[in-house]
NUVO-565813 format. One record per residue (C-alpha): x, y, z; residue in one letter; residue number from 1. Coordinates in nm, 4 decimals, always signed. Last residue first. Example, Ala and Ser with C-alpha at 12.3 -4.5 7.8 and 13.67 -1.06 7.14 Angstrom:
! NUVO-565813
REC        u        v        w bator marse
REC  +1.3670  -0.1060  +0.7140     S     2
REC  +1.2300  -0.4500  +0.7800     A     1
***
This chain:
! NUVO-565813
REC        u        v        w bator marse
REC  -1.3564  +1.3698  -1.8821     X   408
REC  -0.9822  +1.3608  -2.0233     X   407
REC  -1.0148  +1.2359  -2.4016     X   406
REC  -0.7070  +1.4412  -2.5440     X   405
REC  -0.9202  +1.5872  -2.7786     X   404
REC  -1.1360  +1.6849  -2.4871     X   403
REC  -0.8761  +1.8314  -2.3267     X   402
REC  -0.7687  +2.0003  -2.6132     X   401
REC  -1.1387  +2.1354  -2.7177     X   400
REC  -1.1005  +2.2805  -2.3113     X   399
REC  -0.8461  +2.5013  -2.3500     X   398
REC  -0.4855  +2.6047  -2.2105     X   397
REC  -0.3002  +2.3923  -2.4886     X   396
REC  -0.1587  +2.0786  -2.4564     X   395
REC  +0.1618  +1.9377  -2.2630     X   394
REC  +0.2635  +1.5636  -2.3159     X   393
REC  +0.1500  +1.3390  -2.0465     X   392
REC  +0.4904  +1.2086  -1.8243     X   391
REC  +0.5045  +0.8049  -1.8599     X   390
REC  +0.6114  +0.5893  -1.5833     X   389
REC  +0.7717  +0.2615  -1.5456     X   388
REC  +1.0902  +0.3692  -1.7252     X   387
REC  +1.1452  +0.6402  -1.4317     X   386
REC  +0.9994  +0.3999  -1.1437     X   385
REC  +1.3973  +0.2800  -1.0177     X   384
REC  +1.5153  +0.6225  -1.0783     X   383
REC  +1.2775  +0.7975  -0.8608     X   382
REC  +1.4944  +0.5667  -0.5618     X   381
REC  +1.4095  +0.7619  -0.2435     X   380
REC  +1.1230  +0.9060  -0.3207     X   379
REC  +1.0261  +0.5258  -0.2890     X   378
REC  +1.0135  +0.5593  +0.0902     X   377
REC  +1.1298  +0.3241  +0.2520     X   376
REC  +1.0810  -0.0332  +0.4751     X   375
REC  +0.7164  -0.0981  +0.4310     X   374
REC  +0.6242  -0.4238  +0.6649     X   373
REC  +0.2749  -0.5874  +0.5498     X   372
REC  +0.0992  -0.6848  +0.8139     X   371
REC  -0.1357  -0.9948  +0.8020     X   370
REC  -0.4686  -1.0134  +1.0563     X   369
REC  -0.5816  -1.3788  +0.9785     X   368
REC  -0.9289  -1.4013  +0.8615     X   367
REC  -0.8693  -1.4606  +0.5089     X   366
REC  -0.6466  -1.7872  +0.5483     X   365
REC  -0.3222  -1.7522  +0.4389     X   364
REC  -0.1103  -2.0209  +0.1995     X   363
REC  -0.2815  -1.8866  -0.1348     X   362
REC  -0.1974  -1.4972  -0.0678     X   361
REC  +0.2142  -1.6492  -0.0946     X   360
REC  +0.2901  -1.4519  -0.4141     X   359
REC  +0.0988  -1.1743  -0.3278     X   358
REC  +0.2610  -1.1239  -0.0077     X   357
REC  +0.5764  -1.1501  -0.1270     X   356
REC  +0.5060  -0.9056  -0.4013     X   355
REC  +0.3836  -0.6854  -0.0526     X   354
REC  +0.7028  -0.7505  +0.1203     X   353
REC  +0.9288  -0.6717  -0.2087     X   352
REC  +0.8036  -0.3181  -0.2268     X   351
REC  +0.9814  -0.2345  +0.0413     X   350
REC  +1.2834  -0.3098  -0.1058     X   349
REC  +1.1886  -0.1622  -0.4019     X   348
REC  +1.1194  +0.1897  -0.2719     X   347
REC  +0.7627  +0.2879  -0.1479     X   346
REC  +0.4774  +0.5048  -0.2522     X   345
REC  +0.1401  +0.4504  -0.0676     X   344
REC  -0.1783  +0.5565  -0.2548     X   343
REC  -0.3717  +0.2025  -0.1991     X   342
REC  -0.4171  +0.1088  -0.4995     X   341
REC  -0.2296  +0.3291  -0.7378     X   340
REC  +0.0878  +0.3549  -0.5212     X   339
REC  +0.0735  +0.0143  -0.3903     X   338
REC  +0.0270  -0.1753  -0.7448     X   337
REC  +0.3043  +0.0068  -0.9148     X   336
REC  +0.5940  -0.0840  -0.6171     X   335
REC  +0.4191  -0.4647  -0.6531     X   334
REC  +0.4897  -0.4545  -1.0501     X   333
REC  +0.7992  -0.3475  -0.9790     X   332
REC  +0.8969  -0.5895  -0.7326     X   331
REC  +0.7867  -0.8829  -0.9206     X   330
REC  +1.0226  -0.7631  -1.2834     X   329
REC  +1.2592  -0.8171  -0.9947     X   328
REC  +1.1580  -1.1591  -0.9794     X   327
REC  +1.0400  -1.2725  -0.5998     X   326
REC  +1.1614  -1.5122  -0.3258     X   325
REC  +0.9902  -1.7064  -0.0475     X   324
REC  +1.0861  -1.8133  +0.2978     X   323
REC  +0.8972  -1.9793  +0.5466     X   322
REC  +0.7943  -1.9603  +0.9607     X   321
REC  +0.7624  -2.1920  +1.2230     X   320
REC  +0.8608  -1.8381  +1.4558     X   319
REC  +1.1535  -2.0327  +1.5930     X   318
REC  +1.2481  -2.1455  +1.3065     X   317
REC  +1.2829  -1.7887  +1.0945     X   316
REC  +1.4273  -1.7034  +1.4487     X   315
REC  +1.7398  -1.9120  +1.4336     X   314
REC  +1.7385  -1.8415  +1.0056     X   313
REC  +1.7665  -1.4601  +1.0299     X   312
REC  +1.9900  -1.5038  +1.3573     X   311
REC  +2.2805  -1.6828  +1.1111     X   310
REC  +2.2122  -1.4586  +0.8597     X   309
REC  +2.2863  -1.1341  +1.0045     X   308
REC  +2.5627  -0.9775  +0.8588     X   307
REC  +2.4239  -1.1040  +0.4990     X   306
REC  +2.7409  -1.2020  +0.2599     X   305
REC  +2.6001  -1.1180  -0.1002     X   304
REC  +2.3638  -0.8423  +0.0212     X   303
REC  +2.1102  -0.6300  -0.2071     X   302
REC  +1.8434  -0.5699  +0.0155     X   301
REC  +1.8621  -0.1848  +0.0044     X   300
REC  +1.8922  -0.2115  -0.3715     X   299
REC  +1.6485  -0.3636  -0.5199     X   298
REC  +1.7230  -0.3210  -0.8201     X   297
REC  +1.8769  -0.7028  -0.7752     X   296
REC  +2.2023  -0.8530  -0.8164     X   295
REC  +2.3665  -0.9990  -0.5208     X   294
REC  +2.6935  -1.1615  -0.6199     X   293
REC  +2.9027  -1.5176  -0.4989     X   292
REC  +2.6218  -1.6446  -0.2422     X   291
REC  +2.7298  -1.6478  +0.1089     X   290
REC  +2.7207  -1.9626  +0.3071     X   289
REC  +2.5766  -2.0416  +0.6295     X   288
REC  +2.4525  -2.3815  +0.5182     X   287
REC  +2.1222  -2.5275  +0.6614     X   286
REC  +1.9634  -2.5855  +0.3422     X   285
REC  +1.6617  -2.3941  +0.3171     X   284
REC  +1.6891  -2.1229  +0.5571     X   283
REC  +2.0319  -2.0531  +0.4016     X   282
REC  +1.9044  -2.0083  +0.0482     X   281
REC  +1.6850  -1.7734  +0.1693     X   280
REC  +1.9058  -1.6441  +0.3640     X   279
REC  +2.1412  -1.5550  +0.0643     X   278
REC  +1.8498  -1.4424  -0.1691     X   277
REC  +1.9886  -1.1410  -0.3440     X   276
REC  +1.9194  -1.2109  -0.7155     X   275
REC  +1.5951  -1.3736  -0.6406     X   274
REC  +1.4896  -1.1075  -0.4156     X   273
REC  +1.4049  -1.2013  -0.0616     X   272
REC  +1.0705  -1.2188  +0.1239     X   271
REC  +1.1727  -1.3430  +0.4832     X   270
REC  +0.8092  -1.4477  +0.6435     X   269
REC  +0.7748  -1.3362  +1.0165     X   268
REC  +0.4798  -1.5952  +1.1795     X   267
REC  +0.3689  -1.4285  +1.4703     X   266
REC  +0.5040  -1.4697  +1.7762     X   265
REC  +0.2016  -1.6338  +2.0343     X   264
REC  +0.0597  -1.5473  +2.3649     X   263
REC  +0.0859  -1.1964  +2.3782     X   262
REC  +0.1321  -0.9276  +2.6494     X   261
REC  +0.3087  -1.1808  +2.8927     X   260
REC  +0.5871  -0.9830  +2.9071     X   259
REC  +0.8145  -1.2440  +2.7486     X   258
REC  +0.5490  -1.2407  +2.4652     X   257
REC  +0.5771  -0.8920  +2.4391     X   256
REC  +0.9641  -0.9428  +2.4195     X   255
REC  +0.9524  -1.2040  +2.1601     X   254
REC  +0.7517  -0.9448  +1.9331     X   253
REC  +1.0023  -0.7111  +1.9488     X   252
REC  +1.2820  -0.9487  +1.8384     X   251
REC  +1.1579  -1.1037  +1.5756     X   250
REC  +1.0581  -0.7124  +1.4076     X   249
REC  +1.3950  -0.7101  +1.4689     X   248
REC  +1.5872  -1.0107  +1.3368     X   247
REC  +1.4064  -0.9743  +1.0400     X   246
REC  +1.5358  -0.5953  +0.9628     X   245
REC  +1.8524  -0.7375  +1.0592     X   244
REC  +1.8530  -1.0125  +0.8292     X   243
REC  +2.0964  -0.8691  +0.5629     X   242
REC  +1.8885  -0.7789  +0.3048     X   241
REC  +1.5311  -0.9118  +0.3749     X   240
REC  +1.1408  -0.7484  +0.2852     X   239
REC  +0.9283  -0.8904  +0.5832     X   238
REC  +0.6105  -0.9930  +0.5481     X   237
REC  +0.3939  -1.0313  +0.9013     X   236
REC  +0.1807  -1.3257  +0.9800     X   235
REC  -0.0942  -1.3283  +1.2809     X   234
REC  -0.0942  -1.0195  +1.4077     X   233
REC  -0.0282  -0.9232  +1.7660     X   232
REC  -0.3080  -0.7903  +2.0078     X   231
REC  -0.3127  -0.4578  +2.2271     X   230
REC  -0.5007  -0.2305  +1.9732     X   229
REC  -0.3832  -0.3473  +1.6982     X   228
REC  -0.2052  +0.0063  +1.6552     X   227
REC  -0.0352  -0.1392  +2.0327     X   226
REC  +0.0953  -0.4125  +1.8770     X   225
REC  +0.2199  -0.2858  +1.5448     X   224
REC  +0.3829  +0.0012  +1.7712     X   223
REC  +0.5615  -0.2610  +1.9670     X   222
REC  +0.6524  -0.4447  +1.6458     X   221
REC  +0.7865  -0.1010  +1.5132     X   220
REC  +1.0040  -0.0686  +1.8108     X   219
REC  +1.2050  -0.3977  +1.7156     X   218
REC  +1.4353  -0.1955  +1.5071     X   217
REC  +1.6345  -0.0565  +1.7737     X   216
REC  +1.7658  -0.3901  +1.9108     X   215
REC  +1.8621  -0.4852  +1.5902     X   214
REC  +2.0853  -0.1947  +1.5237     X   213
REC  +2.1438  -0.2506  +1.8907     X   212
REC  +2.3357  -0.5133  +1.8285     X   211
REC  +2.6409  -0.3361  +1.6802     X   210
REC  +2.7756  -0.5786  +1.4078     X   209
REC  +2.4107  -0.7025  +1.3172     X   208
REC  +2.3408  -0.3324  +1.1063     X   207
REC  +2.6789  -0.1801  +1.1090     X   206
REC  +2.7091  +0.1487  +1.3764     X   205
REC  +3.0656  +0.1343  +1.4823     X   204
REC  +3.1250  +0.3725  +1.7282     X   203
REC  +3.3949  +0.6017  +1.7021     X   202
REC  +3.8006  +0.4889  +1.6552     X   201
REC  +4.0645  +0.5883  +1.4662     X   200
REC  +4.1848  +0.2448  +1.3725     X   199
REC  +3.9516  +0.0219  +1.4885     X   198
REC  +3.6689  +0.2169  +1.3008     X   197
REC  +3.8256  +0.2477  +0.9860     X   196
REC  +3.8660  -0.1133  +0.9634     X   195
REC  +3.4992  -0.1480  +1.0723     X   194
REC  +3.4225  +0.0581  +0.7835     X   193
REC  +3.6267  -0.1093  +0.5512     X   192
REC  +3.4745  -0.4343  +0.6040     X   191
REC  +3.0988  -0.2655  +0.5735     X   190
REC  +3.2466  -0.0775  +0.2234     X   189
REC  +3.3421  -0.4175  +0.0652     X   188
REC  +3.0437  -0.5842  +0.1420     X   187
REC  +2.8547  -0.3285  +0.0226     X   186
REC  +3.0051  -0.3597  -0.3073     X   185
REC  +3.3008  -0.1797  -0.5016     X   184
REC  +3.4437  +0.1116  -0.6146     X   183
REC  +3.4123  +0.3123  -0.2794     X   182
REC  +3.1844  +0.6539  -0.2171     X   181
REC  +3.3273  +0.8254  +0.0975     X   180
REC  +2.9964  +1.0489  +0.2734     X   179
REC  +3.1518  +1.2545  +0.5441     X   178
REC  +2.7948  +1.3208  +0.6860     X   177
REC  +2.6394  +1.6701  +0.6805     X   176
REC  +2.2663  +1.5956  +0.6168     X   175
REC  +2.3049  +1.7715  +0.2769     X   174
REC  +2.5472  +1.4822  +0.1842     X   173
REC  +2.3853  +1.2023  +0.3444     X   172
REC  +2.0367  +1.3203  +0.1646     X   171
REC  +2.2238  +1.3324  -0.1524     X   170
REC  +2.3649  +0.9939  -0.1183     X   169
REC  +2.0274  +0.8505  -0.0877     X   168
REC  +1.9332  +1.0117  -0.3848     X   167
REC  +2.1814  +0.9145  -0.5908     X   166
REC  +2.1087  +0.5341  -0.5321     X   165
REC  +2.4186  +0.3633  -0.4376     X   164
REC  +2.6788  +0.2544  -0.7170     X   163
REC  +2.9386  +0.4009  -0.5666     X   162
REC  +2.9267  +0.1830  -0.3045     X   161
REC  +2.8815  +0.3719  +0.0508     X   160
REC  +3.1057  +0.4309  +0.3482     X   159
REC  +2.9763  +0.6984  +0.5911     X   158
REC  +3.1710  +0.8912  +0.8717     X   157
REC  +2.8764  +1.0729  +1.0845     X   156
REC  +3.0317  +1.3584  +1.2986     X   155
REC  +2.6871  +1.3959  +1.5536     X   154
REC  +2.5156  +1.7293  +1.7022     X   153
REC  +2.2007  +1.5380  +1.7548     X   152
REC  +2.0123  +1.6626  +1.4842     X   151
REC  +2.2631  +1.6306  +1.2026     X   150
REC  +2.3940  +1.2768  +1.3246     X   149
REC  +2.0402  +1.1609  +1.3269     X   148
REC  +2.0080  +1.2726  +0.9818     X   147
REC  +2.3225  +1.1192  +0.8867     X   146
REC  +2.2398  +0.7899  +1.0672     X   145
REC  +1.9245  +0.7857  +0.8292     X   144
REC  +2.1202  +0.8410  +0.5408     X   143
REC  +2.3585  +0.6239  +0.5812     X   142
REC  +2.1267  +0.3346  +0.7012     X   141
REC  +1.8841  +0.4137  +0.3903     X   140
REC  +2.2140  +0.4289  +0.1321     X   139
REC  +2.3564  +0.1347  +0.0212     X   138
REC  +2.5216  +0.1512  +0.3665     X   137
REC  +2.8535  +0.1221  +0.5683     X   136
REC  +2.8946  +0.2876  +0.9270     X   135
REC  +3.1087  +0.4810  +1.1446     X   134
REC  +2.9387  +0.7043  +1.4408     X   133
REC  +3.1672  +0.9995  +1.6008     X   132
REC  +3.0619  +1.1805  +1.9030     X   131
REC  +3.1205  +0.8995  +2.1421     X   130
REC  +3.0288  +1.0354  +2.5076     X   129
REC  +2.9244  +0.6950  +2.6387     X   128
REC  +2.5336  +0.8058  +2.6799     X   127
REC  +2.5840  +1.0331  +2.3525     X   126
REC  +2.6964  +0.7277  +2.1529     X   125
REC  +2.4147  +0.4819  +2.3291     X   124
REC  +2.1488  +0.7447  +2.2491     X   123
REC  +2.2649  +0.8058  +1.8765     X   122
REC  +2.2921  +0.3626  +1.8020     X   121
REC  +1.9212  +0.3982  +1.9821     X   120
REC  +1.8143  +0.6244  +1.6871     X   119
REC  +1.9622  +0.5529  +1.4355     X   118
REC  +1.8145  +0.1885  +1.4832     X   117
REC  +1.5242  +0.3061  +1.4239     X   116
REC  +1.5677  +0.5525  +1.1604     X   115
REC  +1.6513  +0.2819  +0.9317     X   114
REC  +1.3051  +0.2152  +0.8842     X   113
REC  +1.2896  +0.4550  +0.5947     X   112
REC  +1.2232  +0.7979  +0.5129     X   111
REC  +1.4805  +1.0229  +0.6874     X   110
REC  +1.2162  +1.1577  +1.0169     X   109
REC  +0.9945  +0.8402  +0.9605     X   108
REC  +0.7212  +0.8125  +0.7109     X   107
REC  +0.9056  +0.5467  +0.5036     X   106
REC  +0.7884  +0.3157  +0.7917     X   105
REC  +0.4424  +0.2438  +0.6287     X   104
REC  +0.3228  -0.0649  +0.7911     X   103
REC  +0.0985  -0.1683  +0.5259     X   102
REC  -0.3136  -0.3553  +0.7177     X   101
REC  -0.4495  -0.6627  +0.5621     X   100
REC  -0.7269  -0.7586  +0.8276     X    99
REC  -1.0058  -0.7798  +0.5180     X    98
REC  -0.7938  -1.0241  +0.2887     X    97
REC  -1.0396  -1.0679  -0.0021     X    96
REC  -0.7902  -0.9890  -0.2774     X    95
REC  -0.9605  -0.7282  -0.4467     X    94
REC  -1.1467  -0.6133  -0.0890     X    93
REC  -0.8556  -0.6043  +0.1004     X    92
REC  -0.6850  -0.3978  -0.1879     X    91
REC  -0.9171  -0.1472  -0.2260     X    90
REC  -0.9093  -0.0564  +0.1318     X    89
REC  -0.5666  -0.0451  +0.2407     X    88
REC  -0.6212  +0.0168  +0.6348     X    87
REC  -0.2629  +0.1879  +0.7019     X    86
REC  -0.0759  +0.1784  +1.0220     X    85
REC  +0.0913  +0.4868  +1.0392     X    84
REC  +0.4583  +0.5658  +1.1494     X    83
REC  +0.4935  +0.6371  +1.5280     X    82
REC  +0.8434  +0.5619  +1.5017     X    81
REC  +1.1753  +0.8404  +1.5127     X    80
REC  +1.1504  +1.1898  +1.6015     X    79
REC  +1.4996  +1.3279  +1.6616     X    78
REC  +1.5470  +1.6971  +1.8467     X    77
REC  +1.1682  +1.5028  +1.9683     X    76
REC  +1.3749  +1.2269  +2.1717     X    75
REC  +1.5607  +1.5434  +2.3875     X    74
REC  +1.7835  +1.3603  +2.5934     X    73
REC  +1.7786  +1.0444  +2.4391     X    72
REC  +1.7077  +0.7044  +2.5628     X    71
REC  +1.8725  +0.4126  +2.6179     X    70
REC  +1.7571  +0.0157  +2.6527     X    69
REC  +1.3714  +0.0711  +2.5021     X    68
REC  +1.1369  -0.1816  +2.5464     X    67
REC  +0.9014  +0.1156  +2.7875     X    66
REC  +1.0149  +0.3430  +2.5489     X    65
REC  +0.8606  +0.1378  +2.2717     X    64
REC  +0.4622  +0.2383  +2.4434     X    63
REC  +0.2886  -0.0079  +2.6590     X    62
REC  -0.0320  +0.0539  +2.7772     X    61
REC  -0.2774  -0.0628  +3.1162     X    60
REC  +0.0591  -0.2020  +3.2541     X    59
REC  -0.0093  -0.5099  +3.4036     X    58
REC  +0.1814  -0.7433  +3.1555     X    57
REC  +0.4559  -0.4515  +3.1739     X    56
REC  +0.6325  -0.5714  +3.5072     X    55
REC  +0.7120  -0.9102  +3.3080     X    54
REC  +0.9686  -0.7480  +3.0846     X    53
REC  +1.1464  -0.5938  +3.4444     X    52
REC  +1.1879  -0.9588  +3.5819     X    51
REC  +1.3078  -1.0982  +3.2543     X    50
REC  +1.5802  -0.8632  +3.2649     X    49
REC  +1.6364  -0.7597  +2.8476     X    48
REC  +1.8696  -0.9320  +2.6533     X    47
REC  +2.0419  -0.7866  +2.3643     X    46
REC  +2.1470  -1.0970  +2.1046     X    45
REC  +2.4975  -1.0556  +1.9719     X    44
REC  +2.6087  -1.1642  +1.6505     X    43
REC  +2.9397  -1.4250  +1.7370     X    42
REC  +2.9668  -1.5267  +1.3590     X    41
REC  +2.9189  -1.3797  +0.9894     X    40
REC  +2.8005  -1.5330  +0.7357     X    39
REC  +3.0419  -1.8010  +0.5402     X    38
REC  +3.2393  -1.6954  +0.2963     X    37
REC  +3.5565  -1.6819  +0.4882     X    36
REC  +3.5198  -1.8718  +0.8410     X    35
REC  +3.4758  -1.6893  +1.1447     X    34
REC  +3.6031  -1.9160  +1.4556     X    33
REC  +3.7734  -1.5749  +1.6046     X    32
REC  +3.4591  -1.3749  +1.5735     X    31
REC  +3.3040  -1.6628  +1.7457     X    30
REC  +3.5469  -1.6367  +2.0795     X    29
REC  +3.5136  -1.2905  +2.0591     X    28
REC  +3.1031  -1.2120  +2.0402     X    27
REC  +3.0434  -0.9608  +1.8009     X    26
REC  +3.0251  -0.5319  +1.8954     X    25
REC  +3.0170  -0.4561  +2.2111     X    24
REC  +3.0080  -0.0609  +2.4529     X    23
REC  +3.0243  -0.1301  +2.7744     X    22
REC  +2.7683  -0.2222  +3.0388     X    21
REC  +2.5816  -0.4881  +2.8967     X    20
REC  +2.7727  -0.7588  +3.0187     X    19
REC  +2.8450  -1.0596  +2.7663     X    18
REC  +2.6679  -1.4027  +2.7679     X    17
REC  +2.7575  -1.7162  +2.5818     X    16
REC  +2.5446  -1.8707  +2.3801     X    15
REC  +2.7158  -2.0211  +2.1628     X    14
REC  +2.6119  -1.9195  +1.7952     X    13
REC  +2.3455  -1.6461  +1.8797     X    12
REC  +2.5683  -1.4534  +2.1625     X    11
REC  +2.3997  -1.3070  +2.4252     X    10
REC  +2.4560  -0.9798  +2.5384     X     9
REC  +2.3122  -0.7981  +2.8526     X     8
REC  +2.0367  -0.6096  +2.9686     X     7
REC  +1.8942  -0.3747  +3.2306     X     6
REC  +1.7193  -0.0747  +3.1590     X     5
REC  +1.6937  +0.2918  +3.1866     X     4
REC  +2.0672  +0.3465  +3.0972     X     3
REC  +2.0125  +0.7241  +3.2175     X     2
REC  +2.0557  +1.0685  +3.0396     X     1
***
C-alpha cells in the first residue's frame, strides 16, 4: 500500500506547517499555549499539493479516492461511502423546496458517518504498521472504529461514558473492541484516551486530535458533488458536536474548489442543540470557551469542550455562513417527521440537521439545491423513540376485529 498523495499539516491557530510524513497529532507550539476551558489549540489542517488538486479539473469524473491521502489494501474488506442521495418527495412538495435532497450516511458499513474517518485513521495505521487504534466516543466513532478494527485485523481500545447509548456499546462489543465504560463525560474519556495512548502507545484516533478524522470525513462532499451530477449545492445543514463533522464536509468542498471543479463553497450551517451549543456560542461571540455541561438526548453531539471549535468557527466564516440551535423536544419531532415522510430513520443527532432546516426554511430561497446531512442511523438509539411510539395491542385472527379496530 502507497501514500498516494502529497500533503502536509497546517496548523489552524498559526499557521505553521508540519510534514506529512509521520504520524501528528496537534500542532506543538499551540498545544503548549492551551488554556483550560478554552477549546482546544494547534488542530491540524491536511493540505493537499495544489499542483496535484488542479490535475482533476480535467478529469471527465472524480471519485473520493482521487481526494483521498491513503488507501487500503483491500477497500471492499471495509466498505465505507457511497451512501444514497435521497429525493424526499413529500416533503419538497409540503414545504415547497423542490432541490431538497437527505444525505443518508447511516447506510454505511456501522451506521453512521463515522465510518469515514475509520476508514482513513485504518489505512494510515496499516501504512505505518500500528495495529492498535485508541479513541474516546459516545458511541458512533467507537463503534465505527470497532468495525473497522474487526475487518481489518485491528486491536481497537475504546473509552466511552457510561452513559452511552446501549446500543452503540453493543456493536463495539460484538465488533471485538476493548470497550472501558468510565463514570464520567466524553470529555473525560477523550483526555484519558490520549493518556492511554502516550503511555502504551497506538494511534490515537480522536475526532480533531488526529487530522485525518477530518480529513476522512470530507468524502461525503465529493460524493454530494458527483450525486449532483458534477455541481455543488447551495446550503448544506450540518448536525454539530465537536466540529469535526463541520470541518469536513468544509473541507471537501474547499478542495473541489481548489481543483477548479466548483466555483463557490456552499454555505455549511452548524445546527447545534440548545443544551450542547458550544460553537454556537463561539461563532457568535468570538470566545473559544467551553460551556460548563452539554445536556441534550442527543447524544452524539453532546460536547461541553468541542475538539474542534476553533476550525468550526474559521470555516463557518469562510463559508459566510450562520448558526442556529434547536429544543430537544425539536429533534424529536424532526426524527418523527423523517421516518413517516420520507421513510428515513435516523438518530437524534442526525435528526438535528433537518429541525435545523425547518427552523431556518424562511432564510432559503426555493430554488437553491439544500442538502440535508444524516449522520446515523436511529437503530442506533431505539431508546430515544420508545416514549414516542405506541405498539397496537394484539386482536384476534379475524376480520370483525379488524374492523372493530377500524383498520380499512
Amino acid at each position: 500500500m502507497n501514500n498516494i498523495l502529497k500533503f502536509s499539516y497546517r496548523c489552524t491557530d498559526c499557521g505553521a506547517e508540519h510534514s506529512g510524513a509521520q504520524i501528528r497529532y496537534l500542532c506543538p507550539r499551540c498545544e503548549r499555549e492551551q488554556v483550560a476551558g478554552e477549546f482546544q489549540k494547534g488542530v491540524l489542517e491536511t493540505v493537499l499539493d495544489a499542483g496535484y488538486l488542479a490535475s482533476l479539473k480535467n478529469k471527465p469524473s472524480v471519485t473520493t479516492e482521487d481526494f483521498s491521502i491513503y488507501q487500503l489494501p483491500n477497500a471492499a474488506a471495509y466498505p465505507v461511502g457511497n451512501t444514497p442521495l435521497v429525493a424526499p418527495e413529500k416533503l419538497r412538495q409540503h414545504y415547497g423546496f423542490p432541490n431538497l435532497f437527505l444525505k443518508n450516511d447511516g447506510a454505511n458499513s456501522s451506521g453512521s458517518m463515522k465510518d469515514r474517518a475509520s476508514q482513513l485513521v485504518s489505512a494510515q495505521a496499516l501504512f505505518h504498521n500500528e495495529k492498535t487504534v485508541v479513541l474516546a466516543s459516545t458511541g458512533n466513532a467507537g463503534s465505527a472504529m470497532a468495525c473497522a478494527g474487526a475487518a481489518l485485523g485491528l486491536k481497537v481500545i475504546l473509552f466511552v461514558p457510561a452513559t452511552a447509548p446501549k446500543a452503540k456499546l453493543m456493536q463495539s462489543v460484538l465488533y471485538g473492541a476493548t470497550v472501558i465504560p468510565i463514570r464520567g463525560t466524553y470529555d473525560d474519556a477523550f483526555q484519558l484516551s490520549i493518556e492511554y495512548t502516550r503511555k502504551f502507545g497506538g494511534i490515537n484516533r480522536n475526532t480533531a486530535y488526529n487530522p485525518l478524522t477530518i480529513e476522512g470525513k470530507k468524502t461525503v462532499s465529493i460524493e454530494i458533488f458527483s450525486q449532483l451530477k458534477r455541481s455543488a449545492p447551495d446550503v448544506v445543514f450540518v448536525p454539530v458536536g465537536d466540529g469535526v463533522i463541520y470541518a469536513g464536509v468544509y473541507k471537501g468542498f474547499a478542495d473541489l474548489k481548489t481543483a477548479g471543479l466548483i466555483e463557490k463553497i456552499p454555505q455549511i450551517v452548524d445546527v447545534q442543540s440548545s443544551g450542547s451549543n458550544a460553537i454556537t456560542r463561539a461563532f457568535q461571540t468570538g470566545k473559544m470557551l467551553a460551556i460548563e455541561k452539554a445536556t441534550t438526548a442527543a447524544d452524539s453531539i453532546s460536547v461541553a469542550s468541542p475538539a474542534n471549535g476553533r476550525m468550526a468557527v474559521k470555516f463557518m466564516r469562510a463559508c459566510q455562513s450562520w448558526a442556529t440551535e434547536v429544543s430537544d423536544a425539536e429533534i424529536s419531532q424532526a426524527q418523527l417527521q423523517l421516518c413517516r415522510d420520507a421513510g428515513v430513520f435516523v438518530e437524534p443527532a442526525a435528526a438535528a440537521a433537518w429541525a435545523g432546516f425547518l427552523k431556518d426554511r424562511k432564510k432559503l430561497k426555493p430554488s437553491q439545491k439544500i442538502v440535508i446531512l444524516l449522520t446515523g442511523l436511529g437503530f442506533k438509539d431505539l431508546a430515544a423513540v420508545e416514549k414516542a411510539v405506541e405498539i397496537p395491542e394484539a386482536v384476534e385472527p379475524n376480520l370483525n376485529s379488524i374492523i372493530n379496530r377500524r383498520v380499512r
